[in-house]
C-alpha positions as CSV (number, residue, x, y, z in Angstrom):
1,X,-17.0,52.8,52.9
2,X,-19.8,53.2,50.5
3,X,-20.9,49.4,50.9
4,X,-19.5,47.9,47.7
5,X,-16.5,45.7,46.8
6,X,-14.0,45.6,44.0
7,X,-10.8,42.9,43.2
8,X,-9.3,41.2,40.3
9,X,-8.1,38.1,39.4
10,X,-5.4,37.1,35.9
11,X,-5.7,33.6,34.0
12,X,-3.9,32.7,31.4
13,X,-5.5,34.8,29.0
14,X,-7.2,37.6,30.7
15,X,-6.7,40.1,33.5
16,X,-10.4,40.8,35.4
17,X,-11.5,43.7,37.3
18,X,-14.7,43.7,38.9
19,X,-16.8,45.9,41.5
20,X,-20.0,44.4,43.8
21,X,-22.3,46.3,45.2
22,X,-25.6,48.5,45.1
23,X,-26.7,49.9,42.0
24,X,-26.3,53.6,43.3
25,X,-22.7,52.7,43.0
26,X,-22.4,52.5,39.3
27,X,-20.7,55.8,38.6
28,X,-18.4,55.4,41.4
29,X,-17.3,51.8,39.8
30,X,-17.0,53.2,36.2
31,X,-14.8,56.5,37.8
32,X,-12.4,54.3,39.6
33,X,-11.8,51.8,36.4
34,X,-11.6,54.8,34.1
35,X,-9.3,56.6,36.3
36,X,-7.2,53.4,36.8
37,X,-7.0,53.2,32.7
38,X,-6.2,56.5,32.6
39,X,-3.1,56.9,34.9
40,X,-2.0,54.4,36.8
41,X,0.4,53.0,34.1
42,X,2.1,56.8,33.6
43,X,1.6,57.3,38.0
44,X,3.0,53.6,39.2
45,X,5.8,54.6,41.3
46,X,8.4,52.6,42.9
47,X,6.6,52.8,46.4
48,X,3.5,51.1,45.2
49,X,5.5,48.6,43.2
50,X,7.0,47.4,46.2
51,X,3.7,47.0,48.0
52,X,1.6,44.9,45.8
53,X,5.1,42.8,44.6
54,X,5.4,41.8,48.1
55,X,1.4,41.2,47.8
56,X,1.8,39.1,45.1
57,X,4.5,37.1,46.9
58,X,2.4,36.1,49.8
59,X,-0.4,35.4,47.4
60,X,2.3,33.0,45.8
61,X,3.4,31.6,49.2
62,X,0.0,31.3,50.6
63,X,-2.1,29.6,47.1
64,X,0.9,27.6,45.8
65,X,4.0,26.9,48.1
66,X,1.9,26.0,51.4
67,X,-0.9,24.6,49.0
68,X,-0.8,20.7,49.0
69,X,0.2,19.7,45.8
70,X,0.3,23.6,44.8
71,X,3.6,22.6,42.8
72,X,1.9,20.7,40.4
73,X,0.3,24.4,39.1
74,X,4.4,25.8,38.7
75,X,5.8,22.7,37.5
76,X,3.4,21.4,34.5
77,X,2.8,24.6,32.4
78,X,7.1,24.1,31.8
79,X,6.7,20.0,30.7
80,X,3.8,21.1,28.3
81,X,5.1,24.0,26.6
82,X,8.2,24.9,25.1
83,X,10.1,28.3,26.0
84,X,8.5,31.0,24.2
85,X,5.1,29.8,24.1
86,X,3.5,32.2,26.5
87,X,1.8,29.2,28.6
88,X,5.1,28.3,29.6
89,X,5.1,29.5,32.6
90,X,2.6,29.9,35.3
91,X,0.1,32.8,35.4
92,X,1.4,34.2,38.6
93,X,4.7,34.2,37.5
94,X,8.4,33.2,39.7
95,X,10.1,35.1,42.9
96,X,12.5,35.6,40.7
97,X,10.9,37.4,38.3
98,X,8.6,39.3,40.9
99,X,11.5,40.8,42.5
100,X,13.2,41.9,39.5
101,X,10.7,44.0,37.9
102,X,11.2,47.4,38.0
103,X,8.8,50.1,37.6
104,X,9.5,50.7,33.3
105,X,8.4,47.1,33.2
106,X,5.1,47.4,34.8
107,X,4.6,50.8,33.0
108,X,5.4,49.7,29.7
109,X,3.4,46.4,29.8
110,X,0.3,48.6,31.2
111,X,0.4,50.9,28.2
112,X,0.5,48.7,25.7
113,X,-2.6,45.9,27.1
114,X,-4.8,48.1,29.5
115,X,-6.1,49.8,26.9
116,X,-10.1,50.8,26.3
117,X,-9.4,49.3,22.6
118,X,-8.4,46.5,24.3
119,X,-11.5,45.9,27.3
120,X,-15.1,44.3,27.2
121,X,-16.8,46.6,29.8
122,X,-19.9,44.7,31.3
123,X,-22.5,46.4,33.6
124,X,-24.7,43.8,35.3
125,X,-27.4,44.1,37.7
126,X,-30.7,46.4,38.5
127,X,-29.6,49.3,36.6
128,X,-31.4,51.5,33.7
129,X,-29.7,50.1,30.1
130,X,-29.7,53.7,28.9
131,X,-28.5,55.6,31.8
132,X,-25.7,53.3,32.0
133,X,-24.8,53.5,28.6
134,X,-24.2,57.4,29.1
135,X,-22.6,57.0,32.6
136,X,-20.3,54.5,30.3
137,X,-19.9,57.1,27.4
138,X,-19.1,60.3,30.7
139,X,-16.2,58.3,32.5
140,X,-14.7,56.4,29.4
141,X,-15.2,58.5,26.2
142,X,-12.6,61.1,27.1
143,X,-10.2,58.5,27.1
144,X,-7.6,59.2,24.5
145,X,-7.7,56.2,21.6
146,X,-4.8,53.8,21.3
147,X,-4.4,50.8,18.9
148,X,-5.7,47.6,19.9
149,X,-2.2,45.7,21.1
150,X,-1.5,42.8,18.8
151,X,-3.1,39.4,20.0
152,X,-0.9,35.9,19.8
153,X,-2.2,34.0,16.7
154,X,-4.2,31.2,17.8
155,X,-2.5,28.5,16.2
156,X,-2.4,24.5,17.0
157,X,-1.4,23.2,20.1
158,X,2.3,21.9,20.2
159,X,3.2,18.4,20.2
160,X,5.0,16.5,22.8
161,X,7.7,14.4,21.4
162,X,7.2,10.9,23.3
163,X,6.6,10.9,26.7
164,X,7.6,13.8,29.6
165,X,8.2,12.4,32.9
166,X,8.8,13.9,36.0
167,X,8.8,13.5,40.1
168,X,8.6,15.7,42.2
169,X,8.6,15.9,46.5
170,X,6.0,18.0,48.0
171,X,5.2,18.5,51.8
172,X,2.0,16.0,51.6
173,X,0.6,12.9,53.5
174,X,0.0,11.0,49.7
175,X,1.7,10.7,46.3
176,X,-0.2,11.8,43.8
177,X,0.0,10.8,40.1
178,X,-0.9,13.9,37.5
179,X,-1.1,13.0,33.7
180,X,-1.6,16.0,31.0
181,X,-1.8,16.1,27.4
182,X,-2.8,18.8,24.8
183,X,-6.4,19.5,23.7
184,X,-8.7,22.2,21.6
185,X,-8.9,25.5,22.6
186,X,-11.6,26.9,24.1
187,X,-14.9,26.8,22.2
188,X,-13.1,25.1,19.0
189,X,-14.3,21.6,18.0
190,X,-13.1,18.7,20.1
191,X,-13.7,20.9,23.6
192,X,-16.9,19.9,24.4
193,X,-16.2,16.7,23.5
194,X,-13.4,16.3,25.8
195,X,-15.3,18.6,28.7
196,X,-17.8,15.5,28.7
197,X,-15.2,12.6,27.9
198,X,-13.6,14.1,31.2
199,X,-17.2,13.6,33.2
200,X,-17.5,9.7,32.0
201,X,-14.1,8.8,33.6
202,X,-14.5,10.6,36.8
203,X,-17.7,12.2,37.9
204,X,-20.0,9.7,40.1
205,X,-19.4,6.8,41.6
206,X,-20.6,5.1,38.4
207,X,-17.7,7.1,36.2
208,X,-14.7,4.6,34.8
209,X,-11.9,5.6,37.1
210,X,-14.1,5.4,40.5
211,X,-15.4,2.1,39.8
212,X,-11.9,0.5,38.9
213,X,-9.6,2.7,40.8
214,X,-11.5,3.7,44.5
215,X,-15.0,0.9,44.4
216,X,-12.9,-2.2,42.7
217,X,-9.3,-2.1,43.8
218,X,-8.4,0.2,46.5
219,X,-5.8,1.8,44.9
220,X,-6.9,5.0,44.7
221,X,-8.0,8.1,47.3
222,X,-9.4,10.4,44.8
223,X,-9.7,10.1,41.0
224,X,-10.2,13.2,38.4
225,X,-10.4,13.9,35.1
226,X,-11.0,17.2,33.0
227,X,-10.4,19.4,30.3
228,X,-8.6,22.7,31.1
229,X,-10.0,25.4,28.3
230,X,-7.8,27.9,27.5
231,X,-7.9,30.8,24.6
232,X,-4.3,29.8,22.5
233,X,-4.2,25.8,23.9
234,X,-6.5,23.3,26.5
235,X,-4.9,20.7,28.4
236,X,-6.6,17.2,28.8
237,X,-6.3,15.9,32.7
238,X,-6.1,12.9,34.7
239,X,-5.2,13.7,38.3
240,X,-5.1,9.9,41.2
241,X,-4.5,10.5,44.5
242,X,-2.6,6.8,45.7
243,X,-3.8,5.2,48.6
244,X,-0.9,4.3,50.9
245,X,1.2,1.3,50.8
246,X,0.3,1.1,46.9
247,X,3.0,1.9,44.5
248,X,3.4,4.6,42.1
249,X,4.0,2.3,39.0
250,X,0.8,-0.2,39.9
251,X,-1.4,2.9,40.5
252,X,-0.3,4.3,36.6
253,X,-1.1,0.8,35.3
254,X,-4.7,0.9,36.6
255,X,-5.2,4.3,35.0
256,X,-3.8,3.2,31.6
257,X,-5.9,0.1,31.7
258,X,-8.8,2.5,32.2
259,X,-8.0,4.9,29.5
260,X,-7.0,1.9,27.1
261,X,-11.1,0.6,27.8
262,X,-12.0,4.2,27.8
263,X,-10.9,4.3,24.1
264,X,-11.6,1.0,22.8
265,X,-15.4,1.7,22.1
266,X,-17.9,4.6,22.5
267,X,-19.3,5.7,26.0
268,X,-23.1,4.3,26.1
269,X,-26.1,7.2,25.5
270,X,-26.2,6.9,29.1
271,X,-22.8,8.0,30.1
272,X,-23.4,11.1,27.7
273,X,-26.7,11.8,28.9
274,X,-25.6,11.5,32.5
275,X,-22.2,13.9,31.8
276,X,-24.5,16.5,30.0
277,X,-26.8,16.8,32.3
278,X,-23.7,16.9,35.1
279,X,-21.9,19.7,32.7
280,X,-25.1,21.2,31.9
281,X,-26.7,21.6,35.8
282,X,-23.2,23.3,37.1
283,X,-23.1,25.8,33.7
284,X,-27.3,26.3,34.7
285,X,-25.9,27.0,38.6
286,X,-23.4,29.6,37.8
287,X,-25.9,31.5,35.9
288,X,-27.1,32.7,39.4
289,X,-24.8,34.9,40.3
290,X,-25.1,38.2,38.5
291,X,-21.3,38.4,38.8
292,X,-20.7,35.2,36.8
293,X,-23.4,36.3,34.3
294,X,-21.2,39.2,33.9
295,X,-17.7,37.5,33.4
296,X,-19.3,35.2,31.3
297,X,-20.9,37.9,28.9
298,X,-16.8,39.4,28.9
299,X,-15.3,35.9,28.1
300,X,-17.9,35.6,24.8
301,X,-17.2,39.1,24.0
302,X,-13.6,38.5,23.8
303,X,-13.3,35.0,22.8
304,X,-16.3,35.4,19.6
305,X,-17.2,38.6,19.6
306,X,-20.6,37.6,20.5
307,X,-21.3,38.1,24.4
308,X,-24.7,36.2,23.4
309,X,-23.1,33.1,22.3
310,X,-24.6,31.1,25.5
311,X,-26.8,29.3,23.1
312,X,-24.3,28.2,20.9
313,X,-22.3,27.4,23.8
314,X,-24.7,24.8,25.3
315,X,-25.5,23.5,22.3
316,X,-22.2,21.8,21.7
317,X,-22.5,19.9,24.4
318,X,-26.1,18.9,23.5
319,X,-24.7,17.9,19.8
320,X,-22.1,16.2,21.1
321,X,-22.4,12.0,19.7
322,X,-21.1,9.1,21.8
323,X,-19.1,8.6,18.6
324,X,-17.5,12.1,18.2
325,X,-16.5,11.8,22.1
326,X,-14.5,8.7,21.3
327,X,-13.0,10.1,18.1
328,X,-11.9,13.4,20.5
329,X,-10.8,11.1,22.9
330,X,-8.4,9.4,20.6
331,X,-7.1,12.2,18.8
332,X,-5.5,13.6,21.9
333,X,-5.2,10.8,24.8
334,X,-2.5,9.6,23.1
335,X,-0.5,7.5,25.7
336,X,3.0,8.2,24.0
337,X,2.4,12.1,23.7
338,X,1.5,13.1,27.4
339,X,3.3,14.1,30.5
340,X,3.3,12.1,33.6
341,X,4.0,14.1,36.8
342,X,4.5,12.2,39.7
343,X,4.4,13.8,43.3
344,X,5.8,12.0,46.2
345,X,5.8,13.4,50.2
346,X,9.3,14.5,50.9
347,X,11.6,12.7,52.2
């Protein structure tokens, strides 16, 4: 009603609520996230449990179940990592799960993570620095102070022992062939590198898997490959969709053949330059939106403790050698540690 808009979204790492809309706004946005901080983990009743678990499960029906190859998003996280590991499961969770929640288990996990100790709070847009710094200071200093919940260590990614393979039937018109293995976290060393190895094999029509899998042989729809950053553990990414008639096992040994090349011998100055400037003019794009300016200042925040570490960010793709992508690109393509997902329309 007073012409803004608010959501929220939950990766792997972090939970992100946002409000858009008119700068007059701003103390109505910081009220409603302060009062949500405040009470809603000691105030969630069973009624409004009910309401946004049956939300959730529509969500789940509606982004992954009637999603063409939405399975592959519930079914890798549990081939990569081993119970426990808190990537082991998919963000949104199970049905299962969903319905069994009860209200102390929504309570308790609020109280311990949505804490002030544990937010970045960042106010973007057309709005005086100092006057929102003591709007800030009204809604959120009364807040009582709580310790900062525990974060899990970031250690090194686990190790898959040989090779993890697994088919799967999906309600789709073409089988799809989904290869995953573990990589840097986010903003360590080796992520950039792989971020760009994942442009040479797949972005253009000049990339390595387009030229040998869709302009060469026709063995492939659709060819991608990338570098899923996460805070704890990344995951390295070849995804072919198979054109019809060809089979499953001649489509994987035209990728290995391409990754075997791939890895035999640095990419050329020109396949760096041309997935830098690729990496580079998408990072440049986002920058538009005031709203990605302001997740991205959060992420730095609570990945470095620097929410102006968008210089140092770029620059490590700008530092990055044909020779250190290659050495990344060994250390973890490793064809007998990876998992091999294979989806196939149902019978």
């Amino acid at each position: 009603e007073a012409g803004g808009s608010n959501n929220a979204w939950t990766s792997s790492d972090f939970t992100n609520y946002y409000e858009v809309g008119p700068p007059g706004l701003l103390p109505l946005f910081l009220w409603l996230e302060a009062d949500r901080l405040e009470v809603l983990g000691r105030e969630l009743g069973r009624e409004q449990l009910d309401l946004q678990r049956e939300v959730v499960l529509n969500e789940m029906r509606q982004r992954v179940e009637n999603v063409p190859y939405g399975k592959v998003d519930v079914v890798l996280p549990g081939l990569l990592y081993p119970k426990g590991h808190p990537y082991h499961h998919p963000v949104i969770g199970s049905a299962e799960d969903l319905r069994a929640a009860d209200v102390p288990d929504v309570r308790s996990f609020f109280e311990r993570h949505y804490l002030p100790a544990n937010a970045v709070l960042v106010i973007a847009g057309d709005v005086d620095v100092d006057k929102a710094k003591e709007l800030a200071e009204r809604y959120f200093g009364f807040l009582p102070k709580a310790e900062k919940p525990e974060r899990v260590a970031n250690v090194d990614p686990p190790q898959l022992d040989g090779i993890v393979r697994r088919t799967i039937e999906d309600r789709v018109e073409l089988p799809k062939i989904v290869m995953a293995w573990h990589s840097p976290p986010h903003l360590k060393p080796g992520d950039a590198e792989l971020d760009l190895f994942g442009a040479i094999l797949s972005t253009g029509k000049a990339s390595r898997l387009y030229q040998a899998l869709v302009y060469e042989k026709p063995i492939a729809q659709t060819v991608e490959a990338y570098q899923w950053s996460r805070g704890l553990s990344s995951v390295f990414v070849v995804e072919v969709l198979v054109r019809p008639g060809v089979s499953l096992d001649e489509a994987e040994r035209a990728i290995d053949a391409v990754l075997v090349d791939a890895l035999s011998k640095a990419p050329s100055a020109e396949d760096v330059e041309r997935a830098r400037n690729h990496y580079e003019l998408a990072f440049l794009e986002g920058l538009q939106s005031v709203q990605k300016r302001a997740q991205l200042l959060a992420l730095y925040q609570a990945l470095t403790g620097d929410p102006g570490y968008l210089e140092k960010d770029l620059a490590r793709y700008r530092q990055a050698t044909p020779e250190g992508i290659l050495e990344w690109a060994k250390k973890v393509v490793d064809p007998n540690r990876r998992v091999i997902l294979r989806v196939v329309p149902q019978a």
